[in-house]
Structures are given as structure tokens and as C-alpha cells.
N, C-alpha and C positions, 0 to 999 in steps of 0.2 A: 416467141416473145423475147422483149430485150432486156437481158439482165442487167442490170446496173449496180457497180461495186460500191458499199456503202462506205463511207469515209471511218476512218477511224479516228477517235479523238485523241490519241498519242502519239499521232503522226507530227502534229502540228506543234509539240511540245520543243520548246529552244534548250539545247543543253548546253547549260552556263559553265558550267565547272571548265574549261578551257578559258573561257573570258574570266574568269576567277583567278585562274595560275597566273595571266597575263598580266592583272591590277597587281598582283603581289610581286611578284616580277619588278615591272617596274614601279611601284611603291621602293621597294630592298635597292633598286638601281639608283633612284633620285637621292634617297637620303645619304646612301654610303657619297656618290658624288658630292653633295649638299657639304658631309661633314668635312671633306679633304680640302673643300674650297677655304672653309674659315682659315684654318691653320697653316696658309701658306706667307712667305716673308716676301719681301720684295727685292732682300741687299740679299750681298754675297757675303754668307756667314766663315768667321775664321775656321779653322780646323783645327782639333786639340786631341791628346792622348788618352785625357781621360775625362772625366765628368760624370756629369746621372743623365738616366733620362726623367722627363719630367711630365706629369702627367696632363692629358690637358681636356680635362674636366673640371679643372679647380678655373674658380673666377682670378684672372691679374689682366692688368692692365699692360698692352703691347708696345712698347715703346721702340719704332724701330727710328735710325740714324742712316740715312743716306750719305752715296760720298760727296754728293753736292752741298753737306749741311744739311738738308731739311729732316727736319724733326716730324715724323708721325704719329700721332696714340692714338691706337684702335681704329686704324685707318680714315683717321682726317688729319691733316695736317692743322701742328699747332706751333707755340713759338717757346722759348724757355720760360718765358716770365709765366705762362697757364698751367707749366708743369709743379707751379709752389700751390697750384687751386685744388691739388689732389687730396685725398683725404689721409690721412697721416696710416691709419690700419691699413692699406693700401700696397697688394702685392704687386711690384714689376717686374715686367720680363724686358731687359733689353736686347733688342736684336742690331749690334751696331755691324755697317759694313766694314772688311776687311781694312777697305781704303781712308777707313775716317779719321779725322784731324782726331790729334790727342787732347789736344787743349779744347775743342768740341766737346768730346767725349765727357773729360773731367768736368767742362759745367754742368752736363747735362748731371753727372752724381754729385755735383755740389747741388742744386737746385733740388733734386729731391733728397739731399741731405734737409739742406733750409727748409722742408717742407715737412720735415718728420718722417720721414719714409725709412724705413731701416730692412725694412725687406723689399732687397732687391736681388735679381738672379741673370746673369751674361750668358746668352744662347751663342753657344756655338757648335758644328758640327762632329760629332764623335768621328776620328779615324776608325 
């Protein structure tokens, strides 16, 4: 007579715990990438001896200054006269390039002077 082996029903069982490590894996991978992306500039920041670092979980508004002129907030490009539409309690961060006009520069903090802005803070890179 022919014996025939009965199947066992734990054979067929899939074990997830490897596909589990894998989602968390990459979940931990997308976000750390995800965060580094927001917080990068686009100009070439001065270099200084000393400063703070600054934390950047607090809400400001990103102002950076190209050396071409162009003006950015929060990565869309805007003009001066938009920069008086800010809201006066309104933190900025300017990121101006090395290369930028001075007289650029200083309209840019007259304009958010005229606009009530009174906190404001100049990113540059810690030696």
C-alpha cells in the first residue's frame, strides 16, 4: 500500500517579521532623508567665528537672496514689494549669498522693517 504524507498546516504559514524589519527600515530611511531635504539653501552662505546654532523646528519664514538678485520665501520666488504682506509677529531667517549686493541686502531689512518685522536672524556658516 502507498503511503501518502499528510500535509501539515504550518508549513504554509508566511513569516512576516522580516517584511516587518524591512517597512520600518525603510519608513526610518524616507523620513530621515525627507527631513534633510527641507533644510537645505541654495546660496553660498558667509562664514563667521561665532554665532548659535539654531533650531529648526520652530516655524520662520526662509528668506534667501541670490547673487543674481532674486529673492526667494520659502522656496517661491517673490519680489520686495510682497515682502511688506508678511505678518508683523513673523520670524525670518535670512540666507543671503556671500556675493550679494549691499544695497540689495539693506532693502531687503528696510522692507521688513516697513513691514513690522523686528525678528529677524542672518544664517551663516559657523567656522
Amino acid at each position: 500500500m502507498i503511503e501518502f504524507r499528510k500535509k501539515r498546516n504550518d508549513e504554509s504559514i508566511l513569516d512576516i517579521a522580516p517584511l516587518v524589519d524591512m517597512v520600518f527600515l525603510l519608513l526610518i530611511f524616507f523620513l530621515l532623508t525627507n527631513t534633510y531635504q527641507k533644510h537645505q539653501i541654495d546660496v553660498s552662505l558667509p562664514v563667521t567665528e561665532t554665532g548659535k546654532e539654531r533650531k529648526t523646528d520652530r516655524k520662520a519664514f526662509l528668506l534667501e537672496i541670490k547673487p543674481d538678485g532674486t529673492i526667494v520665501l520659502n522656496r517661491k520666488e517673490t519680489t520686495l514689494t510682497q515682502l511688506s504682506k508678511l505678518p508683523k509677529t513673523a520670524e525670518v531667517d535670512i540666507a543671503g549669498d556671500k556675493k550679494v549686493d549691499y544695497e540689495l541686502f539693506m532693502k531687503v531689512l528696510d522692507k521688513l522693517k516697513e513691514a513690522g518685522i523686528d525678528n529677524v536672524n542672518l544664517l551663516t556658516i559657523k567656522k
